[in-house]
C-alpha positions as CSV (number, residue, x, y, z in Angstrom):
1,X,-73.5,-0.1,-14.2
2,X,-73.1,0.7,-18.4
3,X,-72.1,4.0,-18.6
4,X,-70.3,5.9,-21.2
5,X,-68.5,8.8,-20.5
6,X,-66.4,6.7,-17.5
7,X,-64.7,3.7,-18.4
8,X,-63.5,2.6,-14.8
9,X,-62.1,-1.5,-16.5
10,X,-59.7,1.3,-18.7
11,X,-58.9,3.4,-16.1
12,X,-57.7,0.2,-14.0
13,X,-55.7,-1.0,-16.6
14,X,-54.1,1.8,-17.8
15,X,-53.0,2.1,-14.1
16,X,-51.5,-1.6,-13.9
17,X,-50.1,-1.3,-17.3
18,X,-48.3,2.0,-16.0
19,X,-47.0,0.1,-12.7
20,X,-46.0,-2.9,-15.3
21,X,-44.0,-0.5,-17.5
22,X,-42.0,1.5,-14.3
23,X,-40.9,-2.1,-13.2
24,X,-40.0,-3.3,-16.5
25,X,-38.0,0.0,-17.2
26,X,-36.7,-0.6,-13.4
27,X,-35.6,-4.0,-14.6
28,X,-33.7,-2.6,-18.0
29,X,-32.1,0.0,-15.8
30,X,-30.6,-2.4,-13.4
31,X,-29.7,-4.9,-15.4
32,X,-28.3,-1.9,-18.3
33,X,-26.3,-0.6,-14.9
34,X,-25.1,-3.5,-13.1
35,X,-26.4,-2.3,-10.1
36,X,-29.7,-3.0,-7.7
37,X,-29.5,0.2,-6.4
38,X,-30.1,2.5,-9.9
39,X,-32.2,5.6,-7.7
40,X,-31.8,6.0,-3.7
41,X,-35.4,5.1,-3.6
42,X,-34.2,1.9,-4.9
43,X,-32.6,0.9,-1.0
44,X,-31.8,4.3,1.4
45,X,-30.8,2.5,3.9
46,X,-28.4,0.3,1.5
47,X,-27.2,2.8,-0.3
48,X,-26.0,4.6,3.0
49,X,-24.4,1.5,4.7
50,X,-22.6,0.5,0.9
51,X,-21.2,4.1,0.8
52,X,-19.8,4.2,4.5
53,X,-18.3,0.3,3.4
54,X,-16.8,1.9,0.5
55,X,-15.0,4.9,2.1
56,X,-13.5,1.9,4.5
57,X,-12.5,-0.3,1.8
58,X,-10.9,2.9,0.0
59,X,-8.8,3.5,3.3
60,X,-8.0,0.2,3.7
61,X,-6.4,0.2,-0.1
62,X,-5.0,3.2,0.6
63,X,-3.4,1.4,3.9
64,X,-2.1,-1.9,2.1
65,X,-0.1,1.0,-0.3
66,X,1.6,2.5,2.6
67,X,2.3,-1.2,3.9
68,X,3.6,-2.1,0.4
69,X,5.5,1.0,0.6
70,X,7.2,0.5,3.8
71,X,8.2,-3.3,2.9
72,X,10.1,-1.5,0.0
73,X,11.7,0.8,2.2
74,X,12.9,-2.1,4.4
75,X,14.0,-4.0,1.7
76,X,15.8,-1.1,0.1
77,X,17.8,-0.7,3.7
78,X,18.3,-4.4,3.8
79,X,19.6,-3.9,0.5
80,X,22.7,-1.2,2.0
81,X,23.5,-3.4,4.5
82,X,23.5,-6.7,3.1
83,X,26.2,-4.6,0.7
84,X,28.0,-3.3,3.5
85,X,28.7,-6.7,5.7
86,X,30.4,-7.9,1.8
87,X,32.4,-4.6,2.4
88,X,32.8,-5.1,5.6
89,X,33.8,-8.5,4.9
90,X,36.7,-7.8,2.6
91,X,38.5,-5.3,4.9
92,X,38.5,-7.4,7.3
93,X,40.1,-10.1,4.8
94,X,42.3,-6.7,3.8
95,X,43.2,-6.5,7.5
96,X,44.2,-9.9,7.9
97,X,46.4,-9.4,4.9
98,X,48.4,-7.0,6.2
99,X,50.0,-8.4,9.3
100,X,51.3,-11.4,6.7
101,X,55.0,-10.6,8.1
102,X,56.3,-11.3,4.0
103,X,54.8,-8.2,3.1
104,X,56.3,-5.3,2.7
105,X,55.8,-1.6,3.0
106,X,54.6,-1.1,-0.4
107,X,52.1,-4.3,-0.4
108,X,50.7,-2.9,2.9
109,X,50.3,0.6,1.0
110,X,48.0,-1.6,-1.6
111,X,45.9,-2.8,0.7
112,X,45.7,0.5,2.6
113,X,44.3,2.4,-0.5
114,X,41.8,-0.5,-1.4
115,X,40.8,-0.5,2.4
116,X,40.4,3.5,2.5
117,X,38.1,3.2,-0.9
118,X,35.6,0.9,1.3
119,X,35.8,3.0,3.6
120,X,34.9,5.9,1.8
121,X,31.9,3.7,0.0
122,X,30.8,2.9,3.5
123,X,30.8,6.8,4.5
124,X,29.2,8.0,1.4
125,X,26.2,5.4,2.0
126,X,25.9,6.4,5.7
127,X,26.5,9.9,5.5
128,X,26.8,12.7,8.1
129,X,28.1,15.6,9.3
130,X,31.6,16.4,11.5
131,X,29.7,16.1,14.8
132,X,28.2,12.4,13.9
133,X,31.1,10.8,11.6
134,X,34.3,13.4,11.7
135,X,36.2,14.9,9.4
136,X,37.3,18.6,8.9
137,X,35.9,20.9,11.4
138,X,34.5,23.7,8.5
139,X,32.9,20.4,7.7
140,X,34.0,20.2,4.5
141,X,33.9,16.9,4.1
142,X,30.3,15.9,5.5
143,X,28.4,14.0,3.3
144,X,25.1,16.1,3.3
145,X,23.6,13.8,0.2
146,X,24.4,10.3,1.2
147,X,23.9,7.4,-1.3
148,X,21.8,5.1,1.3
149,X,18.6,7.0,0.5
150,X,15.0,5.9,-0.1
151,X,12.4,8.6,-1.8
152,X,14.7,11.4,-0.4
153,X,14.6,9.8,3.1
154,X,17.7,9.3,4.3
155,X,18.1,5.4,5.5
156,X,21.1,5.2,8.2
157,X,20.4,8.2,10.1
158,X,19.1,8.8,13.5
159,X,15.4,9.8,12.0
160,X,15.1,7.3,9.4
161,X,11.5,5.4,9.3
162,X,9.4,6.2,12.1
163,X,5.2,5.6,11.7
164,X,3.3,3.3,9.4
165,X,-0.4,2.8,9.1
166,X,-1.3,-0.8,8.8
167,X,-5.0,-0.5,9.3
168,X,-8.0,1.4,7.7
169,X,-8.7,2.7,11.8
170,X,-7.6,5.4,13.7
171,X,-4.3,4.0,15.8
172,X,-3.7,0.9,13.5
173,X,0.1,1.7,13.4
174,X,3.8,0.0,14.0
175,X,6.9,1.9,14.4
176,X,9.9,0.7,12.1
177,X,13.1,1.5,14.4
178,X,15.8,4.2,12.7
179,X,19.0,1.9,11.5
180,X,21.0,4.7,12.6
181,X,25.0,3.8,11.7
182,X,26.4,7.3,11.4
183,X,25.7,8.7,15.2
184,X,29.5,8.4,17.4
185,X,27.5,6.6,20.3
186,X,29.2,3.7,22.2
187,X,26.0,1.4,20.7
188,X,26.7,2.1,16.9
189,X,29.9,-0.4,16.0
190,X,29.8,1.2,12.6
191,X,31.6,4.4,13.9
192,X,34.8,3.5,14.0
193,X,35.3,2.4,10.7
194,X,34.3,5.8,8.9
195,X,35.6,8.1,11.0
196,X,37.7,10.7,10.1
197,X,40.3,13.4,12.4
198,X,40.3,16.8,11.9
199,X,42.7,17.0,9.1
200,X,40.5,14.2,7.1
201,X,42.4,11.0,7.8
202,X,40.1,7.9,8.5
203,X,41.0,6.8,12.5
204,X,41.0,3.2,11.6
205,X,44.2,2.3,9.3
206,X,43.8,-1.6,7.5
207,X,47.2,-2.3,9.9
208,X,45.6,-0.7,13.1
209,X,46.2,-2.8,15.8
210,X,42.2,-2.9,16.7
211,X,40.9,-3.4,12.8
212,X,39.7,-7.2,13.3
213,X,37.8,-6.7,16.3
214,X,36.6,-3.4,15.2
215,X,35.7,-4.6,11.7
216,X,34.0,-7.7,13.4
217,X,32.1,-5.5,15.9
218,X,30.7,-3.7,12.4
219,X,29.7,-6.5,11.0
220,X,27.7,-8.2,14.1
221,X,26.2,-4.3,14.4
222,X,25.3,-4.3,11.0
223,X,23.6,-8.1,11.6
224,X,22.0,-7.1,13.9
225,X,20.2,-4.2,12.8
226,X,19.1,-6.3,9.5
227,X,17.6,-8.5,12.1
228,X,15.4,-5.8,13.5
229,X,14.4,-4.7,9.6
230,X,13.4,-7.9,9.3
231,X,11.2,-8.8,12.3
232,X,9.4,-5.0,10.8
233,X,9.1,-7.0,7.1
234,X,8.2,-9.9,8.5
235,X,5.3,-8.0,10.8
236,X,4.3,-5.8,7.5
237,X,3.9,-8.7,5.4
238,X,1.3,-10.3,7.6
239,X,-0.5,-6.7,7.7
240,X,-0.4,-6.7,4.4
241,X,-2.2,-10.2,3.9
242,X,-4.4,-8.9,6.4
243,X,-5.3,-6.1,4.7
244,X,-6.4,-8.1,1.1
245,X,-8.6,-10.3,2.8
246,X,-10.1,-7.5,4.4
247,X,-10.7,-5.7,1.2
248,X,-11.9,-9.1,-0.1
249,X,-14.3,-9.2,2.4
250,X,-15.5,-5.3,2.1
251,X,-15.7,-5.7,-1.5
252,X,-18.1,-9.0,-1.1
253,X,-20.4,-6.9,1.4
254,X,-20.9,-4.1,-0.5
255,X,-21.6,-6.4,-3.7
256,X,-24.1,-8.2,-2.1
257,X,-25.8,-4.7,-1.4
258,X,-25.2,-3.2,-4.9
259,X,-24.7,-5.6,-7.6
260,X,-27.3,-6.7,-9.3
261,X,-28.1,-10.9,-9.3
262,X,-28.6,-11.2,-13.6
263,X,-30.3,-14.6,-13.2
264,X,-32.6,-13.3,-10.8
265,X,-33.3,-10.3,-12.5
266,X,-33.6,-11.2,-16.3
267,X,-36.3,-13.9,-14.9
268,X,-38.1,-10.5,-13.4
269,X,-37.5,-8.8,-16.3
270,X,-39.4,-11.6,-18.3
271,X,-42.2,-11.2,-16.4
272,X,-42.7,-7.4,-16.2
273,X,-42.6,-8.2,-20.6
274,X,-45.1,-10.3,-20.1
275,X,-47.4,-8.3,-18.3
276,X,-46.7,-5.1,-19.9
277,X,-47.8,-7.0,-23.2
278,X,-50.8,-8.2,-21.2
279,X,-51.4,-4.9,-19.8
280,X,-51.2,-3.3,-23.6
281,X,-54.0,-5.7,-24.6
282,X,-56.4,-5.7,-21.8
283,X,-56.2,-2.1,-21.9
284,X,-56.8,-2.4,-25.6
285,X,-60.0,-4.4,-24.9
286,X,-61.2,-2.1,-21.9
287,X,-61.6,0.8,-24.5
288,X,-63.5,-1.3,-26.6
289,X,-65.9,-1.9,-23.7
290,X,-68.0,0.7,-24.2
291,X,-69.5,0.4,-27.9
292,X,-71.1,-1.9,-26.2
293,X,-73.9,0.4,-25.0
294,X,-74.0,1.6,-29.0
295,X,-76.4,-1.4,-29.0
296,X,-78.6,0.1,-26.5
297,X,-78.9,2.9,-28.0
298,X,-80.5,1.3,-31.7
């Protein structure tokens, strides 16, 4: 039917020029952005599983710091220690010294006050009060502020470590055991090297009759709790692998929801040029449509 007053061809292309022009400018958007998902409308149910992938993959970030974390608080105790069995090490060497029958009174005095200065070193790292390590009963001489420290957490004492996450889940936790050497138990061998008696005198003396077997005790104590810190390392360093390949994995997923595929989409974004160009000149001709009738009309 020729009519003028309704051009139905203009109407029809105006309307697939307009559709051709939202998915070209959907196109520029996504590409401009990086990401598929530009407007929810774009993928709901995407957009809702991407966001719930990236609060896990934020926790499990958030988990691999606290396992970095505790590896350097392990390696910071296994630092101490490995410094106290070289301590340890040279009093005994001290001790041996002084039962050399050639030496007099006033070597044995040398070796006393180097052996006391160790000891002292040992008690300042450990620290501890009169009830756990001795001394002066005012408690005077506690060492409230102990050198062996990690972040303010003291290292050798009976609370030291305790919980760390090493998963993005709710109960994905190990326990790193206290290295406690300051409590005056019959377990803890460190004891009886940094002692004191009430009046402030250390207990063990480098000519004690016990000081090789005690320092020896020390040192297998000491070996032996570096032994337990590093079955924790060696346990936190394959949570810790764990943990990148997880966020590897996460970070994929949620990729393959959000970003954008370029190649795909510039070859879209060609076409939605090509038709909007199209759709600009068919429209042009529609409204040209009706002067046709004008020729009716002469």
């Amino acid at each position: 039917m020729s009519v003028i007053n309704t051009n139905v061809q203009a109407i029809a292309a105006a309307r697939n020029l307009n559709k051709s022009q939202d998915l070209l400018g959907q196109s520029l958007a996504r590409l401009s952005s990086g990401s598929k998902i530009v407007n929810p409308s774009d993928d709901a149910a995407g957009l809702a599983v991407s966001e719930k992938l990236d609060a896990q993959n934020l926790r499990v970030q958030a988990a691999s710091t606290n396992v970095q974390n505790a590896i350097s608080y392990i390696q910071t105790a296994d630092g101490f220690m490995s410094g106290m069995t070289k301590i340890l090490g040279r009093m005994s060497e001290l001790g041996m010294l002084a039962q050399d029958v050639t030496k007099n009174s006033s070597d044995i005095a040398l070796y006393e006050q180097e052996f006391q200065a160790l000891q002292e070193q040992l008690r300042s790292t450990i620290g501890g009060t009169q009830a756990d390590i001795g001394g002066h009963a005012d408690g005077s001489d506690d060492v409230t502020a102990p050198i062996g420290t990690y972040n303010g957490i003291e290292l050798f004492g009976p609370t030291a470590a305790g919980q760390v996450t090493i998963g993005e889940a709710v109960g994905q936790t190990m326990s790193i055991a206290a290295t406690d050497l300051r409590s005056n138990t019959a377990a803890n061998m460190m004891n009886p090297i940094i002692t004191e008696d009430n009046t402030g005198k250390f207990t063990l003396s480098v000519n004690s009759a016990n000081v090789t077997q005690a320092i020896t005790d020390a040192i297998q104590y000491v070996a032996s709790q570096r032994a337990s810190l590093g079955a924790s390392q060696s346990r936190l360093n394959l949570a810790a692998d764990t943990l990148q390949v997880e966020n590897e994995n996460i970070s994929a997923a949620v990729s393959r929801i959000r970003d954008v595929d370029v190649a795909s989409e510039t070859t879209s974004l060609a076409r939605y040029n090509i038709l909007v160009q199209a759709g600009t000149s068919m429209l042009a001709q529609a409204n040209q449509s009706p002067q046709s009738m004008l020729k009716l009309l002469q």
